[in-house]
matplotlib code that plots the C-alpha trace (Angstrom):
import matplotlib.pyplot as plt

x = [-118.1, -119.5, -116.1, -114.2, -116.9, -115.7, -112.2, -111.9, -115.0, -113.0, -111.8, -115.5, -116.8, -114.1, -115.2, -118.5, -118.3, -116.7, -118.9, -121.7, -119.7, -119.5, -123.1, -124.1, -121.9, -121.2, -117.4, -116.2, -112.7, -111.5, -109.1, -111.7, -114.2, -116.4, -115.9, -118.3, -118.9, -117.3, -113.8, -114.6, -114.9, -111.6, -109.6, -110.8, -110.2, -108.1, -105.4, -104.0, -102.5, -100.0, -97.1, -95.7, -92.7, -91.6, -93.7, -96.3, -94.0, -91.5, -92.1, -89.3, -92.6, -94.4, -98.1, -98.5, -100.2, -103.9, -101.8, -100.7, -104.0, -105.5, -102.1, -102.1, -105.5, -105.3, -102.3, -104.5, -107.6, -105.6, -103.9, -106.9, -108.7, -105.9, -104.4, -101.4, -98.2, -96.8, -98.5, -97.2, -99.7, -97.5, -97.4, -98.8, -99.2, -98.8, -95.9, -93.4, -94.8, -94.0, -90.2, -90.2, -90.0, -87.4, -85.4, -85.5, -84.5, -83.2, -79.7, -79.4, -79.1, -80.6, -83.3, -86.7, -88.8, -92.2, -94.9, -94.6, -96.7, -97.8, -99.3, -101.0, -98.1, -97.6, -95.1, -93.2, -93.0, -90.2, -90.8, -87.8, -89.5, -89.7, -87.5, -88.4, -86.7, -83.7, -82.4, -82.9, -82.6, -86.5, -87.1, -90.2, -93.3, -95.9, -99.5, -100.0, -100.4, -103.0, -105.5, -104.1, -104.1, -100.8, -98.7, -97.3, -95.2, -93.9, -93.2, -91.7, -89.2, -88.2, -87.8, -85.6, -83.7, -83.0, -83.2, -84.5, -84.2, -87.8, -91.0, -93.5, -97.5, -100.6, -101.3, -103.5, -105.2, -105.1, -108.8, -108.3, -107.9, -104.5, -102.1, -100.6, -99.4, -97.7, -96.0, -94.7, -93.9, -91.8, -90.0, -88.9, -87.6, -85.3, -84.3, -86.2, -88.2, -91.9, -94.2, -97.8, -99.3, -103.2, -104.1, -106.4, -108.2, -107.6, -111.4, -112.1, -109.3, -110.6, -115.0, -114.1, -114.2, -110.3, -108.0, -105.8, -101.8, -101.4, -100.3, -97.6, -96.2, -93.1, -94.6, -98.2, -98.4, -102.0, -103.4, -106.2, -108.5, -109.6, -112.1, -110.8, -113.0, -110.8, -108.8, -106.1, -103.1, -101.3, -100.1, -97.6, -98.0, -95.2, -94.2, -92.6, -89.2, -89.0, -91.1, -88.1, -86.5, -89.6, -90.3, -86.9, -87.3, -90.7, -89.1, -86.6, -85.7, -88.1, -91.0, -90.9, -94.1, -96.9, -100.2, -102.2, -105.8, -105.6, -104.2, -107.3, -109.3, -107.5, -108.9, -112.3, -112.3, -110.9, -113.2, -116.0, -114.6, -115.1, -118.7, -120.8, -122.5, -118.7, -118.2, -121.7, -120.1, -117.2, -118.8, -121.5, -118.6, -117.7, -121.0, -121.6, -118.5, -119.4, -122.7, -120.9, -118.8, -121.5, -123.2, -120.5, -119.4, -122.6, -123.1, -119.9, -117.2, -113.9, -112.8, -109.0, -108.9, -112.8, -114.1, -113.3, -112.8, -112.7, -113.9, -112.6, -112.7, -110.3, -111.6, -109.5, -110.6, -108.4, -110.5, -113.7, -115.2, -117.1, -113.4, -110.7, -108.0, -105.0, -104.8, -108.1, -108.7, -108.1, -110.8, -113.0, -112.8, -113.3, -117.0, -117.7, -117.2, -119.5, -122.2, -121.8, -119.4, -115.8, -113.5, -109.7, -107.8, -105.7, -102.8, -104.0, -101.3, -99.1, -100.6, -98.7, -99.2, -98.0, -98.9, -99.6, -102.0, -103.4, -105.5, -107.9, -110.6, -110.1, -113.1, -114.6, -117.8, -116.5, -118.3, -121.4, -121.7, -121.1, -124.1, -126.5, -126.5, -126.7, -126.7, -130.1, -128.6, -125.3, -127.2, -128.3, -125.1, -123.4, -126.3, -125.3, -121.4, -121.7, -123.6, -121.2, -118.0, -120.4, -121.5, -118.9, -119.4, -123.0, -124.4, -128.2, -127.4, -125.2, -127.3, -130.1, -127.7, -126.4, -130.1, -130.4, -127.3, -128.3, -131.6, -129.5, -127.4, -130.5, -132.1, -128.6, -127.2, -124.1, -124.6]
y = [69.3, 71.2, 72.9, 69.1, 67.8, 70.5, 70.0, 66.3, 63.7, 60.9, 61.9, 63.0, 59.4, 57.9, 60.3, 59.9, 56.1, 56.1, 58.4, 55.7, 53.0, 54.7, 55.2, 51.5, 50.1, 49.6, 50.5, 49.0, 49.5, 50.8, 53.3, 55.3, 58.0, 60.2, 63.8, 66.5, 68.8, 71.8, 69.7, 69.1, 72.4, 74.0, 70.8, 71.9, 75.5, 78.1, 78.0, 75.2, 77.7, 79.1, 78.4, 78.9, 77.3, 77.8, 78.6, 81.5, 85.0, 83.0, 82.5, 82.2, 83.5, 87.0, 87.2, 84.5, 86.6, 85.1, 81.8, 82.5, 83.1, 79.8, 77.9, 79.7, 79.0, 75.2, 75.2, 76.9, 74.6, 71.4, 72.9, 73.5, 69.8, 67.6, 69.5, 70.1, 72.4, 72.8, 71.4, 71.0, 70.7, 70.7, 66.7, 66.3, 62.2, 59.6, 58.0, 61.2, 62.6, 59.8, 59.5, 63.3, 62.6, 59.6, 62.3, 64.7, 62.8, 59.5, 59.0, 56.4, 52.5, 54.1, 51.2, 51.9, 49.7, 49.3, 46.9, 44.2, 44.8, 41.1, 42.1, 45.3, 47.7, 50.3, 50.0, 53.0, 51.2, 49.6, 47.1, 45.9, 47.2, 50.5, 53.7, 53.5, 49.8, 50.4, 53.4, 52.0, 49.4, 48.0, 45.6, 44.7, 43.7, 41.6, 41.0, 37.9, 34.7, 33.2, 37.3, 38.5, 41.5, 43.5, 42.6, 45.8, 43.9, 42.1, 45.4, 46.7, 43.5, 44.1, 47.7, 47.2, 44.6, 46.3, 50.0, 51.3, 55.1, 55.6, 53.5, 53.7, 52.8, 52.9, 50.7, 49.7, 46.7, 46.4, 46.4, 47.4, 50.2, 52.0, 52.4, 55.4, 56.9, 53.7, 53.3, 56.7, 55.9, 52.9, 55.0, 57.3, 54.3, 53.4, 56.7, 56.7, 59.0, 57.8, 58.5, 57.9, 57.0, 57.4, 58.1, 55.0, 56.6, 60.6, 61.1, 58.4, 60.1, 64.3, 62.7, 61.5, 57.8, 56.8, 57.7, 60.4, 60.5, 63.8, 65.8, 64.0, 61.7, 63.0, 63.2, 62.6, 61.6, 61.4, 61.3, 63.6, 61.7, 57.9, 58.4, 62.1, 62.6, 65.3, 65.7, 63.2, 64.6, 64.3, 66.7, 66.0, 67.6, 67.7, 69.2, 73.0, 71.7, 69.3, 72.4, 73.7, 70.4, 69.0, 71.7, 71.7, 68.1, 68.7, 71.7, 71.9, 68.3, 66.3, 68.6, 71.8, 73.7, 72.7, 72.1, 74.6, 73.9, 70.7, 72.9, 74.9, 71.4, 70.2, 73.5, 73.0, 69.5, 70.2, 72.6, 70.4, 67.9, 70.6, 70.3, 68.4, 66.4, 65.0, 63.4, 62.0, 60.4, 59.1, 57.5, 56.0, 54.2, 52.0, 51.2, 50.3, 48.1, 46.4, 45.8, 44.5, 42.4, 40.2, 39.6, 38.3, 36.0, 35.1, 33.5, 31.9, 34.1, 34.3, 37.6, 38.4, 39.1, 38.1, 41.8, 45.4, 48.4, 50.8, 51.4, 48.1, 44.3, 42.1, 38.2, 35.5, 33.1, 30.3, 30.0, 30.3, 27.2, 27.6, 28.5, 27.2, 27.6, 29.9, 32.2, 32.8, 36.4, 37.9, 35.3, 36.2, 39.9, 39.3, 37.2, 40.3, 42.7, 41.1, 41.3, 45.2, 44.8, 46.5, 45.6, 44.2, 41.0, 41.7, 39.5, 38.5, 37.9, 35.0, 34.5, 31.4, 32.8, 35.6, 39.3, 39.0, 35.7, 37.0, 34.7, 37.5, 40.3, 43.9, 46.1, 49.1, 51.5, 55.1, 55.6, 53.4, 56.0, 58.8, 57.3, 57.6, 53.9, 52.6, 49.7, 47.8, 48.3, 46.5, 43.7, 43.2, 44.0, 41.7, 38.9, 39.3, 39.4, 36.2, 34.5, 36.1, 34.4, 31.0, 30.8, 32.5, 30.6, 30.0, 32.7, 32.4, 33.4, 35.9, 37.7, 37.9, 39.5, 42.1, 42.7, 43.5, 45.9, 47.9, 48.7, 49.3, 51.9, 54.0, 54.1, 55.6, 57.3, 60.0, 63.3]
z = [-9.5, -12.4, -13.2, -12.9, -15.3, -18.2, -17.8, -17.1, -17.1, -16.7, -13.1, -12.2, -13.2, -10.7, -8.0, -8.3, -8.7, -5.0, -3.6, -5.2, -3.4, -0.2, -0.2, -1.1, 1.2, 5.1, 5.4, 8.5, 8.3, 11.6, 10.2, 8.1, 8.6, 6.7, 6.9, 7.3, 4.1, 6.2, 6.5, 2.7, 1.8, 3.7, 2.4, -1.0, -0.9, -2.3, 0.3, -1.8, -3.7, -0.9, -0.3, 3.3, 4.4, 7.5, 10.8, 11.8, 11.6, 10.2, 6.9, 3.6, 1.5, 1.5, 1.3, 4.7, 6.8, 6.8, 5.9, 9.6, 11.2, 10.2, 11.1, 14.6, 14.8, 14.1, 16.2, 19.4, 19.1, 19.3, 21.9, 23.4, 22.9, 23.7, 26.9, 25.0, 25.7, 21.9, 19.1, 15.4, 12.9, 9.7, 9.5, 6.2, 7.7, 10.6, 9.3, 9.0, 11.9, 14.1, 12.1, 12.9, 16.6, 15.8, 14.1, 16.3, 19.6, 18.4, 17.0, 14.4, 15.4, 18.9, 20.5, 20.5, 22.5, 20.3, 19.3, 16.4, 13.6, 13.8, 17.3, 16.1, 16.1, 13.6, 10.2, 11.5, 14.9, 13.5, 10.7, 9.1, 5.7, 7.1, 7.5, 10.9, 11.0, 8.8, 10.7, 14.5, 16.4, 17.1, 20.1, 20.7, 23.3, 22.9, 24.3, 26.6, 24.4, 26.7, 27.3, 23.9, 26.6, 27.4, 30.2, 31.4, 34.2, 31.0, 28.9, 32.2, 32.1, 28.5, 29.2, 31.9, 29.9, 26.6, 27.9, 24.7, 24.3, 23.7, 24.2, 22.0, 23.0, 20.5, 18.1, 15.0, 15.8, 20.0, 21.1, 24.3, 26.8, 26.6, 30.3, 29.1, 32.2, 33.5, 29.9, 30.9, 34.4, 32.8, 30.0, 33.2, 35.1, 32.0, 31.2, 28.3, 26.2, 25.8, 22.6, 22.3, 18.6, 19.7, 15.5, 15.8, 18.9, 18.8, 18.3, 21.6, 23.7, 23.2, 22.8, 26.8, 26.2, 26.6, 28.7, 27.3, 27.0, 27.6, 29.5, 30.8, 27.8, 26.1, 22.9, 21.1, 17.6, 15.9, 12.8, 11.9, 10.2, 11.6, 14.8, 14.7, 11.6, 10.2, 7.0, 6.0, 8.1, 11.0, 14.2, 16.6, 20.2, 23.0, 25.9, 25.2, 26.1, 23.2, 21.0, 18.9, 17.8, 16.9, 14.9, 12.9, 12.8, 10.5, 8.8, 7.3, 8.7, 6.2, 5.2, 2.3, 2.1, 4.9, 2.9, 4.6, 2.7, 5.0, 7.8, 7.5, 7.5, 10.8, 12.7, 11.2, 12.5, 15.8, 16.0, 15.8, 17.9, 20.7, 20.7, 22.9, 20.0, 19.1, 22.9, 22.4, 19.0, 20.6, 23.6, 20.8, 18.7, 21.8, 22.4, 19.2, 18.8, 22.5, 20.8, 17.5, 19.5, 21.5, 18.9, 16.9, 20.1, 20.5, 16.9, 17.2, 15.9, 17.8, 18.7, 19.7, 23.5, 23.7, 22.8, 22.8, 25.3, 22.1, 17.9, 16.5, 16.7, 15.4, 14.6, 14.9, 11.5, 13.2, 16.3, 14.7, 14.3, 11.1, 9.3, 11.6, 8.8, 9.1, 6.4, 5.4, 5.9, 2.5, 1.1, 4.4, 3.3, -0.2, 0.6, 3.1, 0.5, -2.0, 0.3, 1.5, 4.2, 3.5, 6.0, 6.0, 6.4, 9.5, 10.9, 14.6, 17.6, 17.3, 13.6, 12.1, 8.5, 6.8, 6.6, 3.3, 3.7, 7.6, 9.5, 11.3, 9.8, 11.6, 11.8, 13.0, 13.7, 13.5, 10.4, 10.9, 14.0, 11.7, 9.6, 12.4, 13.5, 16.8, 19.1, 17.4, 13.8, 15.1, 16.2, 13.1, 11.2, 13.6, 12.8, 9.0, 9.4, 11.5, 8.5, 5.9, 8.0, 8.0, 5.1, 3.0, -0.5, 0.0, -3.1, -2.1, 2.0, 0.4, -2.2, 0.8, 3.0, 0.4, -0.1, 3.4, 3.4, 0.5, 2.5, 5.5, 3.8, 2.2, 5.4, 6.5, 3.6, 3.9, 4.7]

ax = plt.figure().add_subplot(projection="3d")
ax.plot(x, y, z, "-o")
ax.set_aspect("equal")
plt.show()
């Protein structure tokens, strides 16, 4: 950062306070990852200067042509890793690349079938604060109150019921495995589209360790970074038959100029998400959050749906014993930060409180993984968090835990 540090010190400080903080802390929140330098390096590169609106030999803009190579090129390796027929990778994130699919085959106050964000759906699932909520007409599915596990012959019921125009599976906070194809097979019985948001799980479904939704859902939206481990962005893959209206949909329908120094990133990432040392990775996060989770049951903490199937956990505060209060997760996260641990206060299913006051703690092990840690370091970590939620305003447990974390992160530092 030598040239930043001439021409503006003050940003440097900030950037190099975070990269301090990432260092000296365990970040746990499900929906991050760390990148490698080479998805740093082509997010920070000179193809920021280009502009190229439009698609690959179809540009408004002269000088596109190696603009066109690396978009072809992201465009053929994502192809390539999810089994995909067309693939958009213009998206610049999740949320208008999953209202670029509502735009394209969704007419306004159409239903969509979706779930609540209270449950662990997404805000551009349909909450009523969102575009996504304003412009149609949400209904929504619910996991089972007594498994905190989907129903799917309940989702079938509602389905059949409402008979939404499009179905929408994949969520932010559902711990569990994913029945893609029968959310299809359901969408097909109703005469609906269906739409798979795996952004939480891309990196799970192309490492091997989830099932995938592709090739036979309607449409795949995914965010680039999370267990993906790419740049901040987002693709949207479909079948070819849906290729030119998504397209126009992302451009001109709500996108200008496609920011293709992150395009670049995306192909760099997918690239390395081709490699055998990136399935290994995936199959390691869920064995890492298994771990996570015993150990936390087996101290006491209460997890939603009693474990995990994939990268994150989700505690329920009001069904552990040692809080048992609604409401407590902001205060939960706040005592887990002060020790090390950076996660975030997460409403859990059926929450009587508010989003804004949540009862449950969501967390994950992407980067942990990415760090180099395995299943004996979750045991401890696990150990530690359990003791954190316990003890949460005892400052002598606390100062020996953060003690223990700061060790933890030098003998796993960022690469």
């Amino acid at each position: 950062m030598q040239n930043i540090g001439k021409t503006d010190p003050e940003v440097v400080a900030i950037i190099t306070s975070e990269l301090n903080r990432e260092n000296n802390n365990l970040d746990m929140i499900a929906s991050e990852n760390y990148v490698s330098k080479s998805v740093l390096e082509a997010s920070g590169s000179i193809l920021t200067n280009k502009y190229a609106e439009g698609y690959p030999k179809k540009r408004y803009y002269q000088g596109v042509g190696l603009i066109d190579k690396i978009e072809l090129l992201a465009i053929k390796r994502a192809k390539a890793l999810f089994n995909a027929e067309h693939v958009n990778v213009q998206p610049n994130s999740g949320s208008p690349a999953n209202i670029a699919v509502y735009n394209a085959f969704i007419g306004a106050n159409d239903r969509i079938l979706g779930m609540s964000l209270n449950q662990g759906g997404h805000l551009t699932h349909g909450s009523p604060v969102n575009l996504s909520g304003k412009l149609y007409d949400f209904v929504e599915y619910c996991v089972d109150k007594d498994t905190e596990v989907l129903n799917m012959d309940e989702v079938r019921r509602i389905a059949q019921k409402t008979k939404p125009k499009l179905i929408i599976s994949g969520y932010t906070a559902y711990p569990r495995i994913i029945n893609f194809k029968e959310f299809h097979e359901i969408a097909k019985e109703v005469g609906a589209y269906s739409m798979a948001d795996i952004s939480h799980i891309a990196g799970l479904i192309v490492g091997g360790a989830h099932p995938s939704p592709l090739p036979f859902t309607d449409f795949v939206t995914t965010t680039t970074h999370k267990t993906l481990r790419g740049p901040r962005g987002a693709i949207i893959m479909c079948k070819e038959k849906f290729a030119s209206a998504i397209d126009k949909s992302v451009f001109p329908g709500l996108q200008g100029g496609p920011h293709e120094h992150i395009i670049a990133a995306k192909a760099v990432a997918f690239k390395e998400a081709m490699q055998q040392e990136f399935k290994d990775y995936a199959h390691q996060i869920i064995a890492n959050a298994k771990t996570l989770a015993e150990t936390l049951m087996e101290r006491g903490i209460k997890l939603v749906s009693n474990g995990t199937d994939n990268h994150l956990i989700l505690i329920d505060l009001i069904k552990t014993q040692s809080v048992g209060r609604t409401g407590m997760g902001k205060q939960i996260a706040t005592s887990l930060e002060e020790v090390g641990i950076v996660t975030n206060a997460n409403t859990i299913p059926f929450d009587p409180s508010t989003p804004f006051k949540p009862s449950g703690i969501r967390l994950g092990t992407p980067i942990l993984t990415t760090r180099g840690m395995k299943e004996s370091e979750m045991k401890e970590i696990g150990v530690l968090i359990a003791k954190t939620i316990n003890n949460p305003f005892d400052k002598i447990i606390k100062e020996k835990i953060k003690v223990r974390i700061a060790e933890l992160c030098k003998q796993f530092p960022i690469n």
